[in-house]
C-alpha positions as CSV (number, residue, x, y, z in Angstrom):
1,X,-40.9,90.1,-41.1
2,X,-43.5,88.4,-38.8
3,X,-46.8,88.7,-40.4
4,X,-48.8,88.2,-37.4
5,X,-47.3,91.7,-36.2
6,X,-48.6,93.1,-39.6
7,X,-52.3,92.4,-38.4
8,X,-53.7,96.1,-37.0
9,X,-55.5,96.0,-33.6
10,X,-58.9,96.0,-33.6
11,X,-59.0,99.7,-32.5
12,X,-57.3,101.0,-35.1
13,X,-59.3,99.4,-37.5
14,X,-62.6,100.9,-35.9
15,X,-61.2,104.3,-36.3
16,X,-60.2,103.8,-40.2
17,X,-63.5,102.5,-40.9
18,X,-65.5,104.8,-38.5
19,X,-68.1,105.1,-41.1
20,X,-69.6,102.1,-40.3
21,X,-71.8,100.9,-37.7
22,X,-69.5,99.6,-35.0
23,X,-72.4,97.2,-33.9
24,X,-71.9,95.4,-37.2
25,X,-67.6,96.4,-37.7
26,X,-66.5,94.8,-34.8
27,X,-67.3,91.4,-35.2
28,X,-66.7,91.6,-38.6
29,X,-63.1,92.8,-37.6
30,X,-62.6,90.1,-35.3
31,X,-64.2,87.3,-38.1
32,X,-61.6,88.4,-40.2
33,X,-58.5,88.8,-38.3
34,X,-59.1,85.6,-36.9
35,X,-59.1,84.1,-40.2
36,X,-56.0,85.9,-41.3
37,X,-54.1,84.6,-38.3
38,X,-55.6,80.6,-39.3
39,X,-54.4,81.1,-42.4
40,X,-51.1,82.9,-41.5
41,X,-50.7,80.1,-38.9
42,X,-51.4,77.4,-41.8
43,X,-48.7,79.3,-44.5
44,X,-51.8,79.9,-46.9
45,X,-50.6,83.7,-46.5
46,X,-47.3,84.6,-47.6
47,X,-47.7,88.2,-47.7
48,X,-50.2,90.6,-46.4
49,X,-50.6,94.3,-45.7
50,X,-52.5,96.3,-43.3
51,X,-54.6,97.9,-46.1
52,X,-54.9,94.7,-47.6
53,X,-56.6,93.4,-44.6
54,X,-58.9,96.9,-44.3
55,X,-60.2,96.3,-47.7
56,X,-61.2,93.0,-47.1
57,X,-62.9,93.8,-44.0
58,X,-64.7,97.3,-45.8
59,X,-65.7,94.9,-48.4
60,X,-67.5,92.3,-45.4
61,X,-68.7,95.6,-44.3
62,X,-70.4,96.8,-47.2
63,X,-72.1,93.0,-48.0
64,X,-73.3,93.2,-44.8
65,X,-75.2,96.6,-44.7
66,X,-76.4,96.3,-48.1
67,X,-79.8,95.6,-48.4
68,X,-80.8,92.6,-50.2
69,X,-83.9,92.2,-52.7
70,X,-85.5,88.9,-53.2
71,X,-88.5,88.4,-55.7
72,X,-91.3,87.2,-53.6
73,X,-94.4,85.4,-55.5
């Protein structure tokens, strides 16, 4: 099967991980898929699924929103 046809559209993606602040998903969606097809395009994927490619993006997701704590002296 074509992988590049196993890559969701951006939409969809938005409304699995409607949770999030679209502001910060939808670039973030965009980074990744991007990415995905580069590598796709490149054979450094052989395999990939759509939830596969929702975690990854949840997980950028989460990094991003998280609030970071640096010791300042």
């Amino acid at each position: 099967m074509n992988l590049f046809r196993r890559i969701p559209k951006v939409d969809k993606i938005e409304k699995k991980l409607s949770n999030y602040p679209k502001k910060i998903l939808t670039p973030i969606i965009r980074e990744t898929l991007q990415k995905i097809r580069e590598d796709i395009k490149e054979n450094r994927i052989k395999d990939i699924s759509e939830e596969e490619i929702i975690y990854k993006i949840e997980k950028k997701v989460k990094e991003a929103i998280s609030p970071s704590i640096v010791n300042v002296i």
